[in-house]
C-alpha positions in Angstrom: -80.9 -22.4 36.6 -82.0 -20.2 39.1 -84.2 -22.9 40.9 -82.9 -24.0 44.3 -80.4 -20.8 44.3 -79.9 -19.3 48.0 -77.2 -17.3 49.0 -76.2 -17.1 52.9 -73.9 -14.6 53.9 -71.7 -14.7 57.1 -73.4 -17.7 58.0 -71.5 -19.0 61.2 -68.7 -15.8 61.0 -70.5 -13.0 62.1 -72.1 -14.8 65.4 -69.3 -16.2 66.2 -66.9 -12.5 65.6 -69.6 -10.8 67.7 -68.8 -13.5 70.5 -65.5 -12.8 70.1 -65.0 -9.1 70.0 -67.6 -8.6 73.3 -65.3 -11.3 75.1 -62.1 -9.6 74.2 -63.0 -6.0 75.2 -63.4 -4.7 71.5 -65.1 -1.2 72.0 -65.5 1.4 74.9 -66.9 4.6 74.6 -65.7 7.2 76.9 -67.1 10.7 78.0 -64.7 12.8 79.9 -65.6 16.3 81.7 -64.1 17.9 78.7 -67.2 17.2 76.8 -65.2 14.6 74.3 -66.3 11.5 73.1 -63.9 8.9 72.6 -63.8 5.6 71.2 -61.2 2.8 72.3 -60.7 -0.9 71.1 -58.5 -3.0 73.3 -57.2 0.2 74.9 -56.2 2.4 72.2 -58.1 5.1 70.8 -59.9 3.8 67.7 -62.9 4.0 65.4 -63.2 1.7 62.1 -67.1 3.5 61.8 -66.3 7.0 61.8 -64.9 9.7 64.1 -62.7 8.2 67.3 -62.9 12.0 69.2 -65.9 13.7 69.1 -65.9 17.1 70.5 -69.2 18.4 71.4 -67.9 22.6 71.4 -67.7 22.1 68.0 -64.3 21.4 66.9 -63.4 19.2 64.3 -63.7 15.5 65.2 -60.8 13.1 64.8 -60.2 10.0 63.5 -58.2 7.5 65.0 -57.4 3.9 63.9 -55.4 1.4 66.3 -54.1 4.5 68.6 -52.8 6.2 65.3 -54.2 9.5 64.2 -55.8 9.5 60.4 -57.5 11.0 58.1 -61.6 10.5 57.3 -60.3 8.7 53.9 -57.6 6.3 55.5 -60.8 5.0 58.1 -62.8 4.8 54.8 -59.9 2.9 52.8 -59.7 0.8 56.6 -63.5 -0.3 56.4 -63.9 -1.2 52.7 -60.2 -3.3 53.0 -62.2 -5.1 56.1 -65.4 -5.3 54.4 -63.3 -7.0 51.5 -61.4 -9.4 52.8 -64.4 -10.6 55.1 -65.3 -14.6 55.0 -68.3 -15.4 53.5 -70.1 -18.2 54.0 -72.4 -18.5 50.6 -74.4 -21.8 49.6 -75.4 -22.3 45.7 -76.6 -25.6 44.4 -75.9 -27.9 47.2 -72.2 -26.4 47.2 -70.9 -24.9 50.5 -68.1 -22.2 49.3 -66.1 -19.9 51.2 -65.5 -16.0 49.3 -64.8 -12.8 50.4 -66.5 -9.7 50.5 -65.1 -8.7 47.1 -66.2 -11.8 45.5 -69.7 -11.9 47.1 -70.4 -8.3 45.9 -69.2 -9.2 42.3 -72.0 -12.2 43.4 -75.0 -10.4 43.7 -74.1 -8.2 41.2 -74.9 -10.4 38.7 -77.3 -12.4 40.3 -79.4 -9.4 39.8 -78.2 -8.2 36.6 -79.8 -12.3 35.8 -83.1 -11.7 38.0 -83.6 -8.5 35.8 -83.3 -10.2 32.3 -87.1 -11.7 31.2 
């Protein structure tokens, strides 16, 4: 059943996203005398992979998402909803389907709960 099984992920979406974002002005990173680092996406202060201000005295960094001020668990809740509702590309027995990230981690899941069985 197994036989001829291949699973791509983002086949065509993430080339084409990363062609995208660079062309749209997606991320900056700025250091100012101030000895901050700071993270903007199309001009606000934003960072969907951790800290947007990074203060290098020491302070607490800060998270920003979209020029709004959150917490570490909203950009965490922010990244998985993205990572989620990502298109996915996935090929399985000649069949070209479309799922999201949800669906393509339930996906592997049990393709290897089948690869372990013997």
């Amino acid at each position: 059943m197994l036989r001829g099984l291949s699973l791509v992920s983002r086949f065509f979406d993430e080339d084409f996203d990363t062609l995208f974002q660079e062309l749209q002005d997606t991320r900056t990173k700025k250091e100012n005398k101030s000895q901050k680092t700071i993270y903007y996406k199309n001009g606000m202060i934003h960072n969907e992979n951790g800290p947007a201000v990074i203060h290098k005295d020491g302070k607490e960094s800060e998270y920003w998402l979209e020029g709004r001020k959150v917490t570490k668990q909203e950009v965490d809740e922010y990244r998985q909803n993205v990572e989620d509702n990502t298109k996915h590309c996935v090929y399985v027995a000649d069949k070209t389907y479309i799922i999201n990230g949800k669906q393509l981690k339930t996906l592997k899941s049990m393709l290897e709960d089948m690869t372990k069985v013997t």
